[in-house]
N, C-alpha and C positions, 0 to 999 in steps of 0.2 A: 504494500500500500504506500502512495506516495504520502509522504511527510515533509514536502520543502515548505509549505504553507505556514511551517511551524516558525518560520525565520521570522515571518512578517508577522504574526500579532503581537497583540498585545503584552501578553505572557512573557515574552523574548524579554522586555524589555525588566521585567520585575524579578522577586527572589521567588525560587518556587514555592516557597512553604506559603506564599499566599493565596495559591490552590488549592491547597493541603488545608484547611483549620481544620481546629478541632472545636470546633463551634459553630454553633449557627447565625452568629454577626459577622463571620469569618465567610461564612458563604458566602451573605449577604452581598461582602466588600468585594469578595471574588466576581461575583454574578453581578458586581455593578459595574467593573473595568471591562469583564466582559459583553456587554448589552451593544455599546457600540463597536468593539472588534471586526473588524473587517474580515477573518480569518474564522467568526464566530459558529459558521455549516461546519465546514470542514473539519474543525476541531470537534462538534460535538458527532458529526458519520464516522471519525478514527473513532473516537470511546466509544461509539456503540458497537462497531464492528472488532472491536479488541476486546469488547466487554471489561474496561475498564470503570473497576467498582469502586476506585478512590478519588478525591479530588472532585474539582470543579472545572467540568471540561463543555467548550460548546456554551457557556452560561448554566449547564445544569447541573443538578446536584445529582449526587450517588441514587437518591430515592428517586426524584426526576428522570432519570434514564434509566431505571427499574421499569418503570412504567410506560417511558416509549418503548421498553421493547415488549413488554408484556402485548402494545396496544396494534404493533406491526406482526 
């Protein structure tokens, strides 16, 4: 799966533990850098097709993309 998209967001630019909280204000701040990312599809089609289940990827949380795939 291609990953060069990963250069360009937003993400690139920050430390990654601010994908990672361990809190739910932590998400919040995550899913708010995220909302305008340019990168924001692409980043959440890799985690769903990885089935990655940590982090805030795409704007959505672990529990949020439990659910898009339940719903596809």
């Amino acid at each position: 799966m291609d990953t060069e998209w990963m250069a360009y967001g937003k993400c690139a630019e920050l430390p990654p533990e601010t994908f990672f909280p361990s809190d739910g204000v932590g998400v919040q701040v995550a899913q708010a850098i995220c909302a305008d990312c340019p990168q924001r599809e692409p980043c959440l089609e890799f985690a769903l097709a990885q089935r990655i289940d940590h982090g805030v990827w795409g704007g959505t949380s672990e529990r949020q993309r439990r659910r898009i795939l339940k719903q596809r």
